[in-house]
C-alpha positions as a LaTeX table, in Angstrom:
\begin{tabular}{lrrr}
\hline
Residue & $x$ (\AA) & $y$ (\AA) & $z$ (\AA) \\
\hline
Unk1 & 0.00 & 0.00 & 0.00 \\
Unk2 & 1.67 & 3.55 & $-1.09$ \\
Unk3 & 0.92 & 6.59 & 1.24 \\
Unk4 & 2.18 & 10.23 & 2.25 \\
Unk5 & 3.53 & 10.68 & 5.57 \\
Unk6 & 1.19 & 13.92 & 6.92 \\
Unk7 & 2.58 & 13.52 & 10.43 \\
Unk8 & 6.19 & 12.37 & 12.58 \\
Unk9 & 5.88 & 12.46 & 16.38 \\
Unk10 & 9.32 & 11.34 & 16.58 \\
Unk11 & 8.34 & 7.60 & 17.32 \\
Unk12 & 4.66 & 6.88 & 15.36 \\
Unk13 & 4.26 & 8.52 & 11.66 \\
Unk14 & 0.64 & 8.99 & 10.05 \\
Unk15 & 0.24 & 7.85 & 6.62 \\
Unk16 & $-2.46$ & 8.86 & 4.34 \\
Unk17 & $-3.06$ & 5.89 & 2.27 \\
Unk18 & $-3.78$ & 6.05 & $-1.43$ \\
Unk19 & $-7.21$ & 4.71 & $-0.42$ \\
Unk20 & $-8.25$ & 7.39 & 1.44 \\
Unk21 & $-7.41$ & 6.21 & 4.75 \\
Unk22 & $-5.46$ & 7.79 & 7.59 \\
Unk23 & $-2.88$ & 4.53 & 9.04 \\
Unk24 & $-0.47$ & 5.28 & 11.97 \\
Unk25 & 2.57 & 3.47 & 11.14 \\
Unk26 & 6.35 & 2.52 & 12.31 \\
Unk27 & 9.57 & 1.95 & 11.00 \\
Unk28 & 10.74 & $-1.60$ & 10.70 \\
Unk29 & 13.41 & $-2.42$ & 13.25 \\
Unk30 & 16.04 & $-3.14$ & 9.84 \\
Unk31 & 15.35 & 0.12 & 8.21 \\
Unk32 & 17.88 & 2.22 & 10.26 \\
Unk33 & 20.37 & $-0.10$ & 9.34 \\
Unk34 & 20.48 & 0.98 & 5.14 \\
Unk35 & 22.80 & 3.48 & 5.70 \\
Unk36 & 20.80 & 6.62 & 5.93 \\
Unk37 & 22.62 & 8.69 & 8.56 \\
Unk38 & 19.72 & 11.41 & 9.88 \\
Unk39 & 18.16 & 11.17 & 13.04 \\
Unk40 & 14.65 & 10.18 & 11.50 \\
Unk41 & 15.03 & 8.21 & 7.97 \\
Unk42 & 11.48 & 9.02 & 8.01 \\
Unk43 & 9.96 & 12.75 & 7.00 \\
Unk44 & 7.23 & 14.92 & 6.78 \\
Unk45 & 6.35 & 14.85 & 2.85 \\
Unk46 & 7.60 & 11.31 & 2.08 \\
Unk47 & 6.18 & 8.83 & $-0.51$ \\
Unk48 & 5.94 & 5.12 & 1.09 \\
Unk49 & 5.04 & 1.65 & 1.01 \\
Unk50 & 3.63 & 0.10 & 4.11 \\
Unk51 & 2.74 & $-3.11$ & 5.32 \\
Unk52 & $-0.55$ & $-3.76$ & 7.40 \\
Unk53 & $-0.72$ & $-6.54$ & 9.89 \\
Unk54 & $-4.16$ & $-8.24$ & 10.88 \\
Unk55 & $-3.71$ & $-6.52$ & 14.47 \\
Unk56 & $-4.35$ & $-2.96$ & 13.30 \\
Unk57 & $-0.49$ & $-2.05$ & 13.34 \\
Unk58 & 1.34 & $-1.19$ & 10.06 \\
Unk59 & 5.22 & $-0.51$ & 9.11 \\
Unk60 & 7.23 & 1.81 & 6.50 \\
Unk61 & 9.23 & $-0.87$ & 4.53 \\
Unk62 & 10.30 & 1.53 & 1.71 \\
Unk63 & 10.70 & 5.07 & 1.12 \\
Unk64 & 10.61 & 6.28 & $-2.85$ \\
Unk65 & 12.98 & 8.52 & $-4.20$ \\
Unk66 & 12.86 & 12.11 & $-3.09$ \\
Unk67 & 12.82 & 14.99 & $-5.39$ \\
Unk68 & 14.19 & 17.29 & $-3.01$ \\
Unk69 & 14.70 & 17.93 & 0.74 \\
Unk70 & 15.19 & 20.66 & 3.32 \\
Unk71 & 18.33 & 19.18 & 5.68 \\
Unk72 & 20.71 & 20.64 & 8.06 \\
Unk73 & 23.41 & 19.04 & 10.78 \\
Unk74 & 21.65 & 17.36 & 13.90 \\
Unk75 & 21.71 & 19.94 & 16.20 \\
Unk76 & 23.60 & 17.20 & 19.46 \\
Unk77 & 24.91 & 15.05 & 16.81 \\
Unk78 & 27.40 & 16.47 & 14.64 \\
Unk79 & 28.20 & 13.28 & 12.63 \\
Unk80 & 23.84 & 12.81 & 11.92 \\
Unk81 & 21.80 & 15.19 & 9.64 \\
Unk82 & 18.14 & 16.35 & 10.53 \\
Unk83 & 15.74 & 16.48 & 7.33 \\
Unk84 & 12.74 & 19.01 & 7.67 \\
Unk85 & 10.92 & 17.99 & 5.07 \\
Unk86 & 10.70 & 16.19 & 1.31 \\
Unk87 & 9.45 & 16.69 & $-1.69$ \\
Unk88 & 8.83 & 20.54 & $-1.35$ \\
Unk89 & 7.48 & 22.91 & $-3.50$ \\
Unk90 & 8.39 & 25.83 & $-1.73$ \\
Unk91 & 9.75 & 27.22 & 1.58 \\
Unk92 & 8.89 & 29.40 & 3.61 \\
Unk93 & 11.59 & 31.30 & 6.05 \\
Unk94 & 10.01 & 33.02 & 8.84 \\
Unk95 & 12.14 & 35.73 & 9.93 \\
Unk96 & 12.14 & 38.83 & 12.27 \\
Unk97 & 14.43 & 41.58 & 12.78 \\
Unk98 & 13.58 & 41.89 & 16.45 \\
Unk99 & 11.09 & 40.18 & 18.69 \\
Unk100 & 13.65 & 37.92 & 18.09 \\
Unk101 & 16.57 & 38.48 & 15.98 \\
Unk102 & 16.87 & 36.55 & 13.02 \\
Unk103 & 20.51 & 37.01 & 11.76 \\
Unk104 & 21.87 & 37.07 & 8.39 \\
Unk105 & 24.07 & 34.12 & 8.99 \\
Unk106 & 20.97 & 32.43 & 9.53 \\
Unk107 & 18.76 & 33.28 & 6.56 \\
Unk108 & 21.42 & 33.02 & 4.52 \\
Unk109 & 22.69 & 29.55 & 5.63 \\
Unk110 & 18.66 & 28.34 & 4.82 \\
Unk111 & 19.11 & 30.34 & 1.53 \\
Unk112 & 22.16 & 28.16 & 0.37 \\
Unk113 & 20.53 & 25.06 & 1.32 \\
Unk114 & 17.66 & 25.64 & 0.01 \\
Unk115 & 19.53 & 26.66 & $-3.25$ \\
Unk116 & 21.66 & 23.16 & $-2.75$ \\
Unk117 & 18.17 & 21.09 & $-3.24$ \\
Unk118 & 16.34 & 23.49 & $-5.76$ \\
Unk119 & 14.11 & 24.27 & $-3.44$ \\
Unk120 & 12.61 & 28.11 & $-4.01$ \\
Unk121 & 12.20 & 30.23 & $-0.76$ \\
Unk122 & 10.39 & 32.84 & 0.15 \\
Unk123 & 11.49 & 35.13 & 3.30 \\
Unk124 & 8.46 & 36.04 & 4.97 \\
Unk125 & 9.52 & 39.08 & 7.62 \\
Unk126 & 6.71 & 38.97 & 10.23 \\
Unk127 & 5.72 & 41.00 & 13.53 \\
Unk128 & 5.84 & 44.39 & 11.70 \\
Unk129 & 3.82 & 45.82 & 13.96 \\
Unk130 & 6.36 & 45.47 & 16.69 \\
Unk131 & 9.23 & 47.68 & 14.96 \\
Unk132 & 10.73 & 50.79 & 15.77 \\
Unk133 & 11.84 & 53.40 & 13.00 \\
Unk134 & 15.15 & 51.96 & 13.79 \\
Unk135 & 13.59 & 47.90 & 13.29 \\
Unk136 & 11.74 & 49.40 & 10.12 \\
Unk137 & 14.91 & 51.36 & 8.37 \\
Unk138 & 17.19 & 47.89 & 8.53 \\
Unk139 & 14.43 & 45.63 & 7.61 \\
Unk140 & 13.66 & 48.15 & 4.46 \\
Unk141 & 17.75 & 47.40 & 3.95 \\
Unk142 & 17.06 & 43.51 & 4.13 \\
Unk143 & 14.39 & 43.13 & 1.79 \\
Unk144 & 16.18 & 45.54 & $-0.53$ \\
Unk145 & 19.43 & 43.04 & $-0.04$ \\
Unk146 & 17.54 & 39.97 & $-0.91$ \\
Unk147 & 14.98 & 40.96 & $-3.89$ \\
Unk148 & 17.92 & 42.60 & $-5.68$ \\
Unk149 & 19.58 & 38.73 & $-5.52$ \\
Unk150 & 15.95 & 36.93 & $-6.39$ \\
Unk151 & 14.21 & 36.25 & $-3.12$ \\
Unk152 & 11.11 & 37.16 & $-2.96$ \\
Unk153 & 10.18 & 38.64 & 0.40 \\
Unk154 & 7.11 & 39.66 & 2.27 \\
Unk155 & 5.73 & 41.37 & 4.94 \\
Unk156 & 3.56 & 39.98 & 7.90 \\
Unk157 & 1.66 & 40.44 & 10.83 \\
Unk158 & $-1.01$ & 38.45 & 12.07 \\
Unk159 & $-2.64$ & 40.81 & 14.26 \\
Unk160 & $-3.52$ & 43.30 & 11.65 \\
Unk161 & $-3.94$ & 41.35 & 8.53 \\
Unk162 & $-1.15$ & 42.72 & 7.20 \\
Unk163 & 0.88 & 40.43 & 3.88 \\
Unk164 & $-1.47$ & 37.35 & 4.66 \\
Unk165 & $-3.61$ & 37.35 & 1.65 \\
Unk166 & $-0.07$ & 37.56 & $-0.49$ \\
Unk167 & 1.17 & 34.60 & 1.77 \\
Unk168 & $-2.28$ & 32.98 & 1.31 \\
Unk169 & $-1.90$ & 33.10 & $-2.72$ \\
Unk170 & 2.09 & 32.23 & $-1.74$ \\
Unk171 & 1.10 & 29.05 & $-0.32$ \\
Unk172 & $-1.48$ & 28.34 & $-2.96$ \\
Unk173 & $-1.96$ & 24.43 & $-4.78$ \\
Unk174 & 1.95 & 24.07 & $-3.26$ \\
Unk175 & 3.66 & 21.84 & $-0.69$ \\
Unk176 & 4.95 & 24.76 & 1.57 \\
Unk177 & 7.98 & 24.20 & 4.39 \\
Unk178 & 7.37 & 26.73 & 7.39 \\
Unk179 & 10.67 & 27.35 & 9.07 \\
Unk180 & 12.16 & 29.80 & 11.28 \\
Unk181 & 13.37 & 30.25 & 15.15 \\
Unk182 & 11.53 & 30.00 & 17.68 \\
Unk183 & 9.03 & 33.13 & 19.18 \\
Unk184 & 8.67 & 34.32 & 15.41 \\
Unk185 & 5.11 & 33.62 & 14.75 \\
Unk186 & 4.83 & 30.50 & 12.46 \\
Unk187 & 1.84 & 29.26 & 14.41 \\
Unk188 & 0.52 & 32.69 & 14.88 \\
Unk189 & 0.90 & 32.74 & 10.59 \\
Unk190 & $-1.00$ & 29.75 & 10.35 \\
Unk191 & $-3.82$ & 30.50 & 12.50 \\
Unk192 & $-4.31$ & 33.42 & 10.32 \\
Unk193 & $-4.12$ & 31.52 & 7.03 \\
Unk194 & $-6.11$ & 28.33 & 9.02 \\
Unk195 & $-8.23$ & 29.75 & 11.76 \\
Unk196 & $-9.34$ & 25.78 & 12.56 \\
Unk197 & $-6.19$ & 24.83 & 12.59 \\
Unk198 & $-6.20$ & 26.30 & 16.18 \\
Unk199 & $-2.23$ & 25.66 & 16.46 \\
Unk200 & $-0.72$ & 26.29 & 19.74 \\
Unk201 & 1.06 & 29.61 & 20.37 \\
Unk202 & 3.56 & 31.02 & 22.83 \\
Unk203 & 5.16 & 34.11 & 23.93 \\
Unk204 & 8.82 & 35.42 & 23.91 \\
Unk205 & 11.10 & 36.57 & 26.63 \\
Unk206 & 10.90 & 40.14 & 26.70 \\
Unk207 & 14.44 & 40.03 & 28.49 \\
Unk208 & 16.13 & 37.79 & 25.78 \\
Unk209 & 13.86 & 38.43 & 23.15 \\
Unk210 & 13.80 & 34.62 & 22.20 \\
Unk211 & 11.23 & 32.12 & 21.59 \\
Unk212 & 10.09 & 28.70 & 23.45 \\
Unk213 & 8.63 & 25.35 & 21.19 \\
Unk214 & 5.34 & 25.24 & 20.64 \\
Unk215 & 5.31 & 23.28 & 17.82 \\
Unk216 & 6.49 & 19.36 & 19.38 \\
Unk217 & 6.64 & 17.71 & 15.94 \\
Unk218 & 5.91 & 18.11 & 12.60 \\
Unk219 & 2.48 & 18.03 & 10.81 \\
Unk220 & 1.40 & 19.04 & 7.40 \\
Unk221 & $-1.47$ & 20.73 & 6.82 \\
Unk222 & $-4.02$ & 20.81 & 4.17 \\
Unk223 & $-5.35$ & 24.49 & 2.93 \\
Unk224 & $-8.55$ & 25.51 & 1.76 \\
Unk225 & $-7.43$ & 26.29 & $-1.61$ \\
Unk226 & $-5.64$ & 23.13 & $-2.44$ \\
Unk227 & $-1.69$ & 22.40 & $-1.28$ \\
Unk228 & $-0.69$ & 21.88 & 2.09 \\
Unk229 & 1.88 & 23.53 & 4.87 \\
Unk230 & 4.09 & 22.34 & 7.11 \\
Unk231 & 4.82 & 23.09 & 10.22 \\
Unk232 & 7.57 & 22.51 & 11.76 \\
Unk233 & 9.54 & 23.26 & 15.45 \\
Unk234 & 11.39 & 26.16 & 16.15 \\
Unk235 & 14.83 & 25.93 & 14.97 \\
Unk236 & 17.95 & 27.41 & 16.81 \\
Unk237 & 21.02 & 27.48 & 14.64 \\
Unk238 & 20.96 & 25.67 & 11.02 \\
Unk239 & 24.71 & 23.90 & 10.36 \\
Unk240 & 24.95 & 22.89 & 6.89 \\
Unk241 & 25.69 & 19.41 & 5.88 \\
Unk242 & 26.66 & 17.45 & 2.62 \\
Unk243 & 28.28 & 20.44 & 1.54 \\
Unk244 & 31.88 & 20.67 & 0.32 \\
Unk245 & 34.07 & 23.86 & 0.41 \\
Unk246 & 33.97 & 23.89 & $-3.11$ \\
Unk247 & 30.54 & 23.83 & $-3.92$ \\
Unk248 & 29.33 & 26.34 & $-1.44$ \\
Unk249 & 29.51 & 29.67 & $-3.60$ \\
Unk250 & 27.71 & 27.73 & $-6.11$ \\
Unk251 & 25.12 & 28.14 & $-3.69$ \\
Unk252 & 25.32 & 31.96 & $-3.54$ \\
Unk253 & 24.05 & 33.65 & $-6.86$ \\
Unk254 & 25.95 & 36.87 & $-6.60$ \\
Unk255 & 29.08 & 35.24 & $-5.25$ \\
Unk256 & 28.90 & 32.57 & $-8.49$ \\
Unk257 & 28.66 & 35.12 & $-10.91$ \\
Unk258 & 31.80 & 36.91 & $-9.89$ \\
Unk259 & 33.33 & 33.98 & $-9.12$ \\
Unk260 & 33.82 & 33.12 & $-12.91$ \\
Unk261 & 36.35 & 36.19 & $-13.62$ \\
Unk262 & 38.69 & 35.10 & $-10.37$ \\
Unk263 & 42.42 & 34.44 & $-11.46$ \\
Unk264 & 42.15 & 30.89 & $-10.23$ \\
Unk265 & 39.63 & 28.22 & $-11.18$ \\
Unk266 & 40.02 & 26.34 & $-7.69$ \\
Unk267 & 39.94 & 29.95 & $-6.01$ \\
Unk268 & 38.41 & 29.92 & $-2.24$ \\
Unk269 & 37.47 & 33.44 & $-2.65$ \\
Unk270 & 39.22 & 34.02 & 0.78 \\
Unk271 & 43.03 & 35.34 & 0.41 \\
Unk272 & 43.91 & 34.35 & $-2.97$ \\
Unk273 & 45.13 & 37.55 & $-5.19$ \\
Unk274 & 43.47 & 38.10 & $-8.55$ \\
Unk275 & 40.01 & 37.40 & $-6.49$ \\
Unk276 & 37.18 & 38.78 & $-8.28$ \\
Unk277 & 34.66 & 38.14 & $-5.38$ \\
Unk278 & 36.41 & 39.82 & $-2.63$ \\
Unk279 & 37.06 & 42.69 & $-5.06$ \\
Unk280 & 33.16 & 42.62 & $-5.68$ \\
Unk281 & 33.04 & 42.92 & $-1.98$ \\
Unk282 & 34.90 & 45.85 & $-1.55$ \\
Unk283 & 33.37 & 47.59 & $-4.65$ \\
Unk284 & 29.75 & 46.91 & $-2.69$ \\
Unk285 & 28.36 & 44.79 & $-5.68$ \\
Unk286 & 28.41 & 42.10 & $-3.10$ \\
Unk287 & 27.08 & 42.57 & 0.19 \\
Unk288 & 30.01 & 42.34 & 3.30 \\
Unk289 & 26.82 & 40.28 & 5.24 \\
Unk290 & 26.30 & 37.78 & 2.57 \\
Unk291 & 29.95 & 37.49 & 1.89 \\
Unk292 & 29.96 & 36.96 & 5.81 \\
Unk293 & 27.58 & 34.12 & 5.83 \\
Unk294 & 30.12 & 32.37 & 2.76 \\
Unk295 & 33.02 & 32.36 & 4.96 \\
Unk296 & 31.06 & 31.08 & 7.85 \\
Unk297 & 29.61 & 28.00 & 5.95 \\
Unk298 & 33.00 & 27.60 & 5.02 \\
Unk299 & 34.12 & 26.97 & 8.84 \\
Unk300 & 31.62 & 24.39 & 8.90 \\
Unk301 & 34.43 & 21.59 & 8.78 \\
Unk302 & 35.34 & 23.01 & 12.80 \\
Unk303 & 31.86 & 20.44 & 14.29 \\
Unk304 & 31.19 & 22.94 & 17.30 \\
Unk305 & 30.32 & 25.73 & 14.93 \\
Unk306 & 26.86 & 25.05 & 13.88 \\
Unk307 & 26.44 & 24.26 & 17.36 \\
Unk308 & 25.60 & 28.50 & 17.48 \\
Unk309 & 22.60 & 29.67 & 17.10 \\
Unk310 & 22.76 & 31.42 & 13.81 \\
\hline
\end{tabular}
């Protein structure tokens, strides 16, 4: 029987069936053993087989081949990757320049994953109504920095209504990936776009200005006009994985393109002279916090690094 998995609790998945039917399922003891090092070989957005026994239980015994996937390093296991999702059609960063932070280093690390599996993103910067002038003039600067490199961006709020019909058509006849840290109003985004989805919210710090989990495991959603959303936990810091050195500025647009006039073909675009990129840099045709976010990936080979939350 083939199915979709809708739903990963960490221990039970849900399965819709291609019947129609709803089938809570497990992983056969021998799957972990085919060489798939995550910490779940089973995700959110997953095409699979499963076998029903006569007591009411069923198992996973295969897993088809995935179009794409949204991945980053285990956050306690360095050596283990943690896939978000499969088989996207789109993701969606939640972001917020305050209320909390989300850093540059961050987005951008999603960005170049994302950009790794062909995944298209859009950077949804929510809580608007929170900013100061201050909030307002440098989020004006970010979504100035990432439309002029092809990333669509929007802006949100929840309370006032504010960028959710845009995210509504977004989202619309798609498989969607909600991401983002914790505290910056995924839920709350949801509830807007689903108001029976009735998803569980929570507040910030006001002294750190961070975020708790609401969101326990991950679920996908259907929406009203045909696709569905995922939602996912909060996440912390996002360590790339199964990326070399040398493919990472393939993974930045702007980077790439200078990239192809540097002196050396196997150029790092760190130190070496006759560096087109770094001269890009200082000429301001590349930005110094996206160049920032390139050498950081690049210190990803040091295993406490992505241990930050980015």
């Amino acid at each position: 029987m083939n199915g979709l998995v809708v739903k990963n609790t960490g221990s039970w998945y849900t399965v819709h069936t291609s019947d129609g039917r709803s089938v809570e399922c497990k992983v056969k003891g021998n799957f972990r053993l085919k060489g798939i090092r995550s910490t779940s070989p089973v995700v959110i957005g997953d095409h699979v087989n499963i076998e029903e026994n006569p007591e009411g239980t069923a198992f996973i015994t295969d897993i088809d081949d995935r179009r794409n996937y949204m991945i980053r390093r285990a956050s306690n296991l360095s050596k283990q990757s943690h896939i978000l999702a499969a088989n996207l059609d789109l993701a969606v960063l939640v972001a917020t320049v305050n209320f909390p932070l989300t850093t540059t280093i961050f987005i951008d690390r999603f960005l170049a994953t994302a950009e790794a599996y062909s995944i298209p993103v859009l950077i949804t910067f929510n809580k608007i109504d929170r900013y100061d002038a201050d909030d307002l003039e440098y989020l004006d600067a970010l979504i100035n920095l990432y439309e002029s490199i092809c990333y669509p961006c929007l802006k949100t709020c929840a309370l006032t209504g504010e960028g959710i019909e845009d995210l509504r058509q977004a989202l619309r006849s798609k498989i969607t990936l909600f991401a983002g840290h914790s505290g910056v109003g995924k839920s709350t985004l949801l509830n807007a776009l689903l108001p029976d989805a009735k998803l569980k919210t929570g507040s910030i710090s006001e002294y750190h200005k961070k975020g708790m989990h609401t969101t326990t495991f991950s679920e996908m959603i259907p929406l009203p006009d045909g696709g569905y959303v995922i939602d996912t936990p909060g996440i912390k810091g996002f360590g790339t994985i199964e990326m070399e050195g040398s493919e990472v500025a393939h993974y930045f647009s702007e980077i790439f393109k200078f990239a192809a006039q540097c002196r050396f073909n196997n150029c790092t675009h760190t130190n070496e002279p006759g560096c087109a990129v770094v001269k890009a840099v200082e000429d301001h045709y590349i930005s110094e916090s996206r160049y920032k976010s390139y050498l950081n990936i690049l210190e990803d080979k040091n295993d406490t690094k992505y241990r930050e939350g980015y």
